[in-house]
C-alpha positions as CSV (number, residue, x, y, z in Angstrom):
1,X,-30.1,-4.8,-4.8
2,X,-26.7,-6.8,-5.1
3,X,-27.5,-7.3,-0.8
4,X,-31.1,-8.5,-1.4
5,X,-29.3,-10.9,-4.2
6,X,-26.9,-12.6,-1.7
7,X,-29.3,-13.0,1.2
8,X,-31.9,-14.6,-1.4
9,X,-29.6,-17.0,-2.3
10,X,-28.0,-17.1,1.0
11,X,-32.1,-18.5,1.8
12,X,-31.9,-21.0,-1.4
13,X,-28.4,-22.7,-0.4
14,X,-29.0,-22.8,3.2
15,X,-30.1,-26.6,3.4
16,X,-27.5,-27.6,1.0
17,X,-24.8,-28.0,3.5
18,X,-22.1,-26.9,0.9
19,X,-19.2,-24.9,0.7
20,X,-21.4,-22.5,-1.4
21,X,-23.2,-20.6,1.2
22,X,-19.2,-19.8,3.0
23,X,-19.3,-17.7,-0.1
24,X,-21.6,-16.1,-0.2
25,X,-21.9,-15.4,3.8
26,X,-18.8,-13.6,2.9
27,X,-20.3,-11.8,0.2
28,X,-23.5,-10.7,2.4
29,X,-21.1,-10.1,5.5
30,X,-18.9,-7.8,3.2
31,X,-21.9,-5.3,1.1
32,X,-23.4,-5.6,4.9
33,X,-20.4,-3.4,6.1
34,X,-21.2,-0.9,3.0
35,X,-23.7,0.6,6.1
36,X,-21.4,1.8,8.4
37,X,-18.4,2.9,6.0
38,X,-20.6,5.1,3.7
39,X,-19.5,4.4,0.7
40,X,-22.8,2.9,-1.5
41,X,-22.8,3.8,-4.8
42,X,-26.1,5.5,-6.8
43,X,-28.1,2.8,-9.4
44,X,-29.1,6.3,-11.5
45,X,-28.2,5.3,-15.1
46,X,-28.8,2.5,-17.3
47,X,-24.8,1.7,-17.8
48,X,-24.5,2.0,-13.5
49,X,-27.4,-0.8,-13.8
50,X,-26.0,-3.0,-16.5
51,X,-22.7,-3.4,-14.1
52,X,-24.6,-4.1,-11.0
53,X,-26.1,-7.1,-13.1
54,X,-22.9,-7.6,-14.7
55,X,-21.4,-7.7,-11.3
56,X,-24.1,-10.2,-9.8
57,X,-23.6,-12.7,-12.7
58,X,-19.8,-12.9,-12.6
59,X,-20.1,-13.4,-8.5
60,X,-22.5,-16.0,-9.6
61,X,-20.8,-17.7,-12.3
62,X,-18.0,-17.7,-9.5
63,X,-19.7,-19.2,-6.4
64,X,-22.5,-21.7,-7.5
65,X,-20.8,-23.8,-9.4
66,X,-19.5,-24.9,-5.9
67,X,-22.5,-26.4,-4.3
68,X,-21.3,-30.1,-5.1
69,X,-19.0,-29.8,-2.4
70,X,-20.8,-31.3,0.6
71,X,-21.0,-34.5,2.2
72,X,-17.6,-36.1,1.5
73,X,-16.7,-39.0,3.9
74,X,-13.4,-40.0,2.2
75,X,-10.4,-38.7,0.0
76,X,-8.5,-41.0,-2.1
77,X,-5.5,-42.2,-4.0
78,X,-4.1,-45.2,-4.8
79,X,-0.3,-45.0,-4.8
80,X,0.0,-44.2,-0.8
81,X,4.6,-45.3,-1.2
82,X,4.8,-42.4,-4.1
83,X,2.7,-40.1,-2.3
84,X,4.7,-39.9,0.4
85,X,7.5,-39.7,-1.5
86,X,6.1,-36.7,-2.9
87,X,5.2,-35.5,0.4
88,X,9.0,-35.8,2.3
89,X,9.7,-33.7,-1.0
90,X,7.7,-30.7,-0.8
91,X,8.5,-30.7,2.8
92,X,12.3,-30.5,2.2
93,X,11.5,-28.0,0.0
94,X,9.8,-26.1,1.9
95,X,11.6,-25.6,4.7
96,X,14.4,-23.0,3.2
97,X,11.0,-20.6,2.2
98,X,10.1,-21.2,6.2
99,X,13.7,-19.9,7.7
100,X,14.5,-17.2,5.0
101,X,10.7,-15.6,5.8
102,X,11.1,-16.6,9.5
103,X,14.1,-14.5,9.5
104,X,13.3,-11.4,7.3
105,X,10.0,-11.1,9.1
106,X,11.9,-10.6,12.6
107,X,14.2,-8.2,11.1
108,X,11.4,-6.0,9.0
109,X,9.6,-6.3,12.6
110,X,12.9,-5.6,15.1
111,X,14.1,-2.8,12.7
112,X,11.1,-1.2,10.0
113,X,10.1,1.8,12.4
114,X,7.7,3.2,9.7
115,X,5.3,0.8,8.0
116,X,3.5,3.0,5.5
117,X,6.8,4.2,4.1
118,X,8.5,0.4,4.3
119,X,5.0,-0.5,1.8
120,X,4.3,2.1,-0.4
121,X,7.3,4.2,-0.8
122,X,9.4,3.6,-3.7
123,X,12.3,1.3,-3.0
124,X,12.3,1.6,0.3
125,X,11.6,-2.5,1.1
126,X,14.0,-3.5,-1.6
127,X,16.6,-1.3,0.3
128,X,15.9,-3.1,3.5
129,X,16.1,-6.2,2.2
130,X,19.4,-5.5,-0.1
131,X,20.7,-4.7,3.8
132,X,20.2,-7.9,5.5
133,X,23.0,-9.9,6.6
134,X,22.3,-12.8,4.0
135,X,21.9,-12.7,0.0
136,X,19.1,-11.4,-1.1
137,X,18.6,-14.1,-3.0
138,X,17.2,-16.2,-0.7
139,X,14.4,-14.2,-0.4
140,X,13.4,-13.7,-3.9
141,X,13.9,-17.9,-4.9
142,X,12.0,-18.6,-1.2
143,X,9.7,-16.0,-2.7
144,X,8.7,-18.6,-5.6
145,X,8.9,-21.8,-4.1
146,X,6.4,-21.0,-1.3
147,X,4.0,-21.8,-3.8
148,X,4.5,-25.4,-2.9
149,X,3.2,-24.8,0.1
150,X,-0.5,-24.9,-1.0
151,X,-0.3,-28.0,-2.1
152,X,1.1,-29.0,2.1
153,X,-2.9,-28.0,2.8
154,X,-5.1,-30.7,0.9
155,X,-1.9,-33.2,1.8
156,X,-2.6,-31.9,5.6
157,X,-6.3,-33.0,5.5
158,X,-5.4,-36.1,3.2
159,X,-3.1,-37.1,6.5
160,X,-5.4,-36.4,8.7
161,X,-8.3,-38.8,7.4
162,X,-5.6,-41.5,7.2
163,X,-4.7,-40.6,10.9
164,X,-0.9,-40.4,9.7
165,X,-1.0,-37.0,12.8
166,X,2.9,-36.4,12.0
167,X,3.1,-35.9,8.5
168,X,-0.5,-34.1,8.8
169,X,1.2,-31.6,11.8
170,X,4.6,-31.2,9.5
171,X,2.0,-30.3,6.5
172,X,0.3,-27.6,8.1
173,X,3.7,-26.2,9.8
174,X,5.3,-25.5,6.7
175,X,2.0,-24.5,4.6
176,X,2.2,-21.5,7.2
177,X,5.2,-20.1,4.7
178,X,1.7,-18.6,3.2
179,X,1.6,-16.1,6.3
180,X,5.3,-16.1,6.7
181,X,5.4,-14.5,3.2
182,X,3.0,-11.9,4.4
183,X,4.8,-10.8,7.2
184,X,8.1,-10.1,5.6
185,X,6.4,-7.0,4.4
186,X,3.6,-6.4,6.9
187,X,0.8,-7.9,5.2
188,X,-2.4,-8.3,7.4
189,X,-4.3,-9.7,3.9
190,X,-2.1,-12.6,4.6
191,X,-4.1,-14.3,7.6
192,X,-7.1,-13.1,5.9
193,X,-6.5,-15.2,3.2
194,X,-5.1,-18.3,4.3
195,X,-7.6,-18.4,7.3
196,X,-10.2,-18.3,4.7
197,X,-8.1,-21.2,2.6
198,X,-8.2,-23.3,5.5
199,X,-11.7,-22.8,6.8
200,X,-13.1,-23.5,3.7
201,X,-10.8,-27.3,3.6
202,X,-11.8,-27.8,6.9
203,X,-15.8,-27.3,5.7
204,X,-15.7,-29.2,2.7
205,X,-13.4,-32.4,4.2
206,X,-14.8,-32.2,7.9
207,X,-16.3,-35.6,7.3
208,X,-13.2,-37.0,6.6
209,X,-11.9,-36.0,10.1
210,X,-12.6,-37.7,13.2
211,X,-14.4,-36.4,15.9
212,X,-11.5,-36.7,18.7
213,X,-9.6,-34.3,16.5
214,X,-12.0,-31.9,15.3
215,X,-12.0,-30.9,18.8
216,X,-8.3,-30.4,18.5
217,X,-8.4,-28.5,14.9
218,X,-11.1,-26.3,16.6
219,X,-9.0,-25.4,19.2
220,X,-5.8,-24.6,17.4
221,X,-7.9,-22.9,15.3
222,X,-9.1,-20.5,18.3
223,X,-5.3,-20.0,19.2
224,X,-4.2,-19.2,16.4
225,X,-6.5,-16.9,15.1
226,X,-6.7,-15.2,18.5
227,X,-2.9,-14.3,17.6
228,X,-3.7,-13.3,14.2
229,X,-6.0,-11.3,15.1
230,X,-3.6,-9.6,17.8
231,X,-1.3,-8.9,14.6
232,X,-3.9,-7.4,12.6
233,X,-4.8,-5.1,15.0
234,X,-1.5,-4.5,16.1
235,X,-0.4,-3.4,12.5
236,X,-3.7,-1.8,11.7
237,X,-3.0,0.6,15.0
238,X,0.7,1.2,13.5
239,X,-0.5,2.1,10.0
240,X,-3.8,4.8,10.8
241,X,-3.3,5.8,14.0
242,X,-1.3,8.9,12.5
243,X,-2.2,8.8,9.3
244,X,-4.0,11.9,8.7
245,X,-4.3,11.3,4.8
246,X,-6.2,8.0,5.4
247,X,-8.5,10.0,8.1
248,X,-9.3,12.5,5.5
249,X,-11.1,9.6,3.5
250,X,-13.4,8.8,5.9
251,X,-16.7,10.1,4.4
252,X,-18.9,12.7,6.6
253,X,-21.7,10.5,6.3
254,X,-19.8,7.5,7.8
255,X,-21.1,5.9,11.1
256,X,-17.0,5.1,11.8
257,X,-15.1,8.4,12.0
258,X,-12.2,6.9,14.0
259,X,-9.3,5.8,11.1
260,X,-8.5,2.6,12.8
261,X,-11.9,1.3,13.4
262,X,-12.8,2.6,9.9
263,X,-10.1,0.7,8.6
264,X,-11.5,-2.4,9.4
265,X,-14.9,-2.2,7.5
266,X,-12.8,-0.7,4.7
267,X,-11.0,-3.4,4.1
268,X,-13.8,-5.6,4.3
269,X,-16.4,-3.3,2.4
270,X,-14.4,-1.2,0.1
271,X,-14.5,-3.5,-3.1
272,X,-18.2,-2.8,-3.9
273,X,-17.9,1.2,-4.2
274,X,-14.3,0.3,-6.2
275,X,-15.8,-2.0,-7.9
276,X,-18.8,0.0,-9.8
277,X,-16.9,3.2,-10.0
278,X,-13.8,1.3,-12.2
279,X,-16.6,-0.4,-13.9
280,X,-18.6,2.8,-14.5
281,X,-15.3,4.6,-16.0
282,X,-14.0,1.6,-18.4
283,X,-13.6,2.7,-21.7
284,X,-12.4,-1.2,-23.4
285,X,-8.6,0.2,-22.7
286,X,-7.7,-2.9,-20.5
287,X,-4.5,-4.6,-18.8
288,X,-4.4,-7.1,-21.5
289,X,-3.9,-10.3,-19.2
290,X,-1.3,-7.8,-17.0
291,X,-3.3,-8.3,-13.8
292,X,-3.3,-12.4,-14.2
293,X,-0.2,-12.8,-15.5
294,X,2.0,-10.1,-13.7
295,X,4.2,-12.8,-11.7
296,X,4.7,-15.2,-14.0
297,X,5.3,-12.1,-16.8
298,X,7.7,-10.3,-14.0
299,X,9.9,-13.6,-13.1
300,X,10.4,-14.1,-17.6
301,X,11.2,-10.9,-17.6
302,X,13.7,-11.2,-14.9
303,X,15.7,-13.3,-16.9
304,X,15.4,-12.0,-20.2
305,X,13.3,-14.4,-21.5
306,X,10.8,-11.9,-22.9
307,X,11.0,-7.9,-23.1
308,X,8.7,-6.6,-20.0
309,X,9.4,-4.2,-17.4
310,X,6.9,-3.9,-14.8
311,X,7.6,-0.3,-14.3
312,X,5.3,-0.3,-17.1
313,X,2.0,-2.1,-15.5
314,X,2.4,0.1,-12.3
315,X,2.5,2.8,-14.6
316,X,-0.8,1.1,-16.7
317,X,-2.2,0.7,-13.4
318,X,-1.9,4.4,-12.6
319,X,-3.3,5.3,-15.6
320,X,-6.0,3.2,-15.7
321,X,-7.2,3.2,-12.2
322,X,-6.2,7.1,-11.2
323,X,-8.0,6.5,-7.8
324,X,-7.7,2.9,-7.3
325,X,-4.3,1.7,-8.5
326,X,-3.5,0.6,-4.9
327,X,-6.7,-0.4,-3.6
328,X,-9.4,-3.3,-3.2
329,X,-11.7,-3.1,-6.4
330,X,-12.9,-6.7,-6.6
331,X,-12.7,-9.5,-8.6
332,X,-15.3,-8.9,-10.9
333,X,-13.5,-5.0,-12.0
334,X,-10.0,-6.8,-11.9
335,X,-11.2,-9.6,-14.5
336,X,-13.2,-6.9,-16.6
337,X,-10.0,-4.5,-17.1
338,X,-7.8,-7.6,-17.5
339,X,-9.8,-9.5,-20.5
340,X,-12.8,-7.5,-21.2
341,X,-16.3,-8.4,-21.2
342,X,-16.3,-10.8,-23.5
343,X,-13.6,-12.9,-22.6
344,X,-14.5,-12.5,-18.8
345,X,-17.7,-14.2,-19.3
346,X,-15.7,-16.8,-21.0
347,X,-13.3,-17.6,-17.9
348,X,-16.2,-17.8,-15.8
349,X,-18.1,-20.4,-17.8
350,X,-15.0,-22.4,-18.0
351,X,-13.7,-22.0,-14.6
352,X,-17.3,-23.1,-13.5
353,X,-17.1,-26.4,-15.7
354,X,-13.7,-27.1,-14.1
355,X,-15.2,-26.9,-10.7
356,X,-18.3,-29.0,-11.4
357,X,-15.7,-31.7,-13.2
358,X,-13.8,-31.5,-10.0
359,X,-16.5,-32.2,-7.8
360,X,-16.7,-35.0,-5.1
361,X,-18.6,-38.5,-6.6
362,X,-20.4,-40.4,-4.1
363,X,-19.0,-39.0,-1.0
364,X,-15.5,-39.2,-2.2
365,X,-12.9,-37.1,-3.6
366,X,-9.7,-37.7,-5.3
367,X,-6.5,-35.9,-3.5
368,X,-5.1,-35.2,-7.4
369,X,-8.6,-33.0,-7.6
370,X,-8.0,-31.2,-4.2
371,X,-4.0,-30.1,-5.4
372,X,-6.1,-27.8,-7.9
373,X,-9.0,-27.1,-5.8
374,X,-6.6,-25.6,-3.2
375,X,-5.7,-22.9,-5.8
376,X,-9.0,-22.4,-7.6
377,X,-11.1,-21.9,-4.2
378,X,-9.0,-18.8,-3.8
379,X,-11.2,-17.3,-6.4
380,X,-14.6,-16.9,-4.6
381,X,-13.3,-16.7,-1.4
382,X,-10.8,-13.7,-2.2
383,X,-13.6,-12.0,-4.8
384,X,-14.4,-9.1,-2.0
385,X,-11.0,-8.1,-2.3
386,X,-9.6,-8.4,-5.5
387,X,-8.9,-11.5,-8.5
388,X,-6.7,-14.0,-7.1
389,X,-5.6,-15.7,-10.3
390,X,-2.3,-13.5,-10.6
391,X,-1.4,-15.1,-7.1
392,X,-2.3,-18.7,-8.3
393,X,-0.6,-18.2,-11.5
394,X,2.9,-19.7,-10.4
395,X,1.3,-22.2,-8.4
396,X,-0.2,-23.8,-11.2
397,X,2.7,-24.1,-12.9
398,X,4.3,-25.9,-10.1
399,X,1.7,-28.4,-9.8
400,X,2.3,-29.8,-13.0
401,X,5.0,-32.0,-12.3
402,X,3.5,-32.8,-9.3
403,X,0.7,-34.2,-11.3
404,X,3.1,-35.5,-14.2
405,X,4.9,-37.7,-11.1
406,X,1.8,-38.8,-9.2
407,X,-0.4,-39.6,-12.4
408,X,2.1,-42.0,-13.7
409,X,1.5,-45.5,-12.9
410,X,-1.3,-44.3,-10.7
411,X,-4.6,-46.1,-11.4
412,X,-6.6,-43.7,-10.2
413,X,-7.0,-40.2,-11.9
414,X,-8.9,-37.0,-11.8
């Protein structure tokens, strides 16, 4: 049903020309690899039924709201000398994030002979990284002000229209501390998710691009996601070709009984099954805002500035999710055990009206509204895997004074 329901509106949108039907491809390309993992789940009670609909609606809520993004030809702001200096800033800054990841990654990847236990076990990272020959440190402040690096994507488009090529090429270096981030711990969600970041930029401000380098982007692009992908299957061999637990998961009635090519549909399929059996166990015992605000919660914690250990939300998690503390359930099951039904519905209706204020007018769009747009997009595009606001959380924070510098004596606002 939830298929049928993505492919009709997959139909509806298809003219549109809007960032709108990249979401939901992604939600059709996802439930379509449901097939060949075996893992539907049965529609055979009235409550199953309400969270299929309750499922649909959230997506909804989620993804339409975006199909005023099409068609821009411009982006602009009007203070071009404070912009940059804001720019040379968040370049500075984020070139420590780029050497400290740079670094750990090619020690975790020299050294870290077993990546399921370097993951999953307990302490065994934080070991690893107490060991390296620098402070430790390093990695956990790089570790929060990567999150400037987001902002280094719109800025890397917003050079690119102007034809400033330099700044725009020093933008997307450093925007890779995203991935760099990832690898320190052998992520392969990491490309996953700022491919899908960028893609979605790149088809929402492709007007604003020239043609002489579209042809360029296009073929970066190839490259580097021909070595992404190379990682990904590289680290996906590493982690199931011997993992006889993970092989004992395959269902019998899967057309994939081979761990590592299971893995990959999986990880793109898994969410829906997670999804409706969370949803089909809740009981209104929820994370109470744990799952949104974990980092930001963590990092006061971490200095005393409230009482919280988070030994206690793995622990919740645990308890709560006995079968799928660890894996992807979606976003509509994380928002429904992190704020209920009530005030899910609530964050969707306003998270919709932020996007539809944000929205291009007349083929133009304000860089001020793409620093927030690069953070809120990660919702839909991220919703087959799990809710991204815990990830955006410190982000947002960060992009207040960046909005508190460039908004004053700017004429121009969101």
């Amino acid at each position: 049903m939830i298929l049928l329901y993505f492919l009709l509106l997959f139909v509806v949108y298809l003219k549109s020309r809007s960032i709108v039907i990249f979401f939901i491809l992604l939600q059709v390309v996802s439930l379509l690899g449901i097939v060949f993992i075996g893992q539907d789940f049965p529609i055979d009670t009235l409550f199953k039924f309400f969270n299929l609909l309750l499922t649909i609606v959230i997506l909804t809520l989620i993804i339409i709201p975006w199909q005023g993004y099409k068609n821009i030809t411009d982006i602009t702001f009007s203070n071009e000398a404070k912009l940059k200096k804001l720019t040379k800033f968040l370049l500075i800054i984020s070139i420590f994030p780029f050497i400290t990841f740079t670094i750990t990654s090619t020690f975790v990847f020299l050294f870290v002979e077993d990546i399921n236990t370097f993951k999953y076990a307990e302490g065994v990272s934080d070991e690893f990284y107490y060991s390296l020959p620098f402070d430790v440190r390093a990695i956990i402040l790089s570790a929060y002000l990567y999150g400037f690096s987001y902002f280094l994507i719109p800025l890397h488009f917003y050079y690119l229209a102007k034809k400033n090529y330099k700044l725009s090429f020093w933008c997307f270096v450093l925007s890779l501390n995203i991935v760099l981030f990832g690898l320190t711990y052998f992520s392969r969600s990491v490309f996953v998710h700022y491919s899908l970041i960028y893609i979605s930029f790149l088809i929402i401000l492709y007007g604003t691009v020239e043609s002489r380098i579209k042809r360029y982007i296009k073929r970066t692009m190839f490259v580097l996601l021909f070595f992404m992908l190379l990682y990904f299957v590289n680290i996906s061999f590493k982690r199931f070709t011997e993992d006889n637990l993970y092989a004992e998961t395959i269902p019998s009635n899967s057309f994939i009984q081979d761990p590592v090519l299971y893995s990959y549909f999986d990880y793109l399929s898994q969410w829906y099954y997670n999804n409706m059996y969370v949803l089909n166990t809740y009981n209104f015992k929820n994370f109470n805002g744990q799952l949104s605000l974990q980092p930001l919660l963590s990092l006061l914690g971490q200095y005393g500035l409230i009482s919280y250990d988070p030994a206690y939300y793995y622990a919740l998690r645990q308890q709560l999710w006995p079968l799928h503390w660890y894996t992807f359930n979606g976003f509509v099951a994380y928002s429904i055990y992190d704020l209920g039904y009530i005030l899910t519905i609530i964050f969707c209706l306003v998270y919709a009206f932020v996007i539809v204020r944000l929205k291009p007018i007349g083929n133009q769009i304000s860089l001020l509204n793409l620093f927030l747009i690069v953070l809120l997009i990660q919702v839909p595009i991220l919703a087959i895997f799990y809710s991204a606001i815990g990830g955006i959380v410190i982000p947002l924070l960060l992009s207040v004074p960046i909005f508190l510098y460039l908004k004053i004596s700017t004429k121009k606002t969101i």
